[in-house]
C-alpha atoms as one frame of an Amber mdcrd trajectory, in Angstrom:
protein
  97.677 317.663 121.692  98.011 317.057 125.213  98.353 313.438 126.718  94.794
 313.151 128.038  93.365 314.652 124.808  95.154 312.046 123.015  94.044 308.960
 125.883  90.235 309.884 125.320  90.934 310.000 121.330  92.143 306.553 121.940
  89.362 305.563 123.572  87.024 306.478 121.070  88.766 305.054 117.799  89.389
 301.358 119.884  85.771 300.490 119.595  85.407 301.901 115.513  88.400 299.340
 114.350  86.388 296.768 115.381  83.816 297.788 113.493  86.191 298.827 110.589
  88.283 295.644 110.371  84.741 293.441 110.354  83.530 295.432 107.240  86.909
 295.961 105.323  87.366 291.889 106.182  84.700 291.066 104.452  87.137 290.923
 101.302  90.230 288.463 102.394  92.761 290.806 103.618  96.357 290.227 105.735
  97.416 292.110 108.656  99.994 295.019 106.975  97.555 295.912 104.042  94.484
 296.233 106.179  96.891 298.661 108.310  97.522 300.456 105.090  93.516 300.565
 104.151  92.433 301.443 107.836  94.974 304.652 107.452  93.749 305.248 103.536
  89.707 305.313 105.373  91.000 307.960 108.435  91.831 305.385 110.609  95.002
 305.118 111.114  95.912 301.981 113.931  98.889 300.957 115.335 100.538 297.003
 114.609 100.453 296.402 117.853  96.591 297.184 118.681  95.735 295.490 115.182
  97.355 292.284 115.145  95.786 291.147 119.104  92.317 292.094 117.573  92.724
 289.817 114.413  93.789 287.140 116.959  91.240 287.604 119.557  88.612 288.601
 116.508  89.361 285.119 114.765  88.897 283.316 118.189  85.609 284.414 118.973
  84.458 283.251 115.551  84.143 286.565 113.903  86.784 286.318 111.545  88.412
 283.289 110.079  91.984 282.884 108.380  94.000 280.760 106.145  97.587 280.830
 105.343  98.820 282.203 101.336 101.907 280.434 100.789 101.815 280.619  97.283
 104.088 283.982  97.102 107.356 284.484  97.867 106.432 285.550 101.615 103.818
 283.644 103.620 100.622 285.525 104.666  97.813 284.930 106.816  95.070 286.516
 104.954  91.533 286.917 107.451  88.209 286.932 106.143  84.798 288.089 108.013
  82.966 284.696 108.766  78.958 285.066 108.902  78.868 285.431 112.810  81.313
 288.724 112.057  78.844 290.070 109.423  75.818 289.721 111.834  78.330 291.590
 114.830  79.148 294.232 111.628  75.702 295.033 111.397  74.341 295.097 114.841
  77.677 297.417 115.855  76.824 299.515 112.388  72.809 299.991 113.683  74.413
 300.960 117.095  76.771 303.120 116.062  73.940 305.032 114.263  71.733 305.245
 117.084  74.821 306.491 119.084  75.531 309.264 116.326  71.895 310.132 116.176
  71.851 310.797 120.503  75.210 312.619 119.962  73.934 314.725 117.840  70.533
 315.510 119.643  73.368 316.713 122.187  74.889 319.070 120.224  72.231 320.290
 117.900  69.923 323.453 119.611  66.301 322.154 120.771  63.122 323.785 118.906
  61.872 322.663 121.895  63.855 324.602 124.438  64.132 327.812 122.282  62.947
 330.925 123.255  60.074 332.358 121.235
């Protein structure tokens, strides 16, 4: 695909991990393995968008954390706190509203047919 195909396709996945990570996090999860489930869903997001959303996610209260260090390899696993499960499900009753307009858009109008 060309460049600006691609730049718009960006543009409209950024706003759905959001949405993704809040729901998948609402079982603990830690960074690389919700990269791998994001993917496994259609998703597919890149380290280096994922890891500044946990961050910035977890400081506006929307998703808490807590280190494993019980394995062989430390892990911050994040969870969804309750403030991130109300922001899941106001984005989740937008993003229906936004699919039901989109489609209006691209679906023909009884209204506007010809007899």
């Amino acid at each position: 695909m060309s460049d600006a195909v691609d730049t718009h396709l960006q543009e409209l996945r950024r706003g759905t991990v959001v949405l993704a990570c809040l729901q998948l996090l609402r079982e603990p999860g830690y960074g690389y393995a919700l990269l791998e489930r994001l993917d496994s869903h259609g998703l597919p997001t890149d380290a280096n968008t994922l890891y500044p959303l946990l961050r910035r996610l977890e400081k506006q209260g929307f998703l808490t954390s807590e280190w494993n260090i019980e394995e062989s390899r430390p892990r911050k696993f994040y969870s969804t706190s309750a403030d991130g499960i109300r922001l899941a499900e106001t984005l989740q009753q937008e993003w229906r509203a936004l699919t039901e307009s989109l489609s209006s858009l691209t679906e023909p109008d009884p209204a506007h047919e010809e007899s």
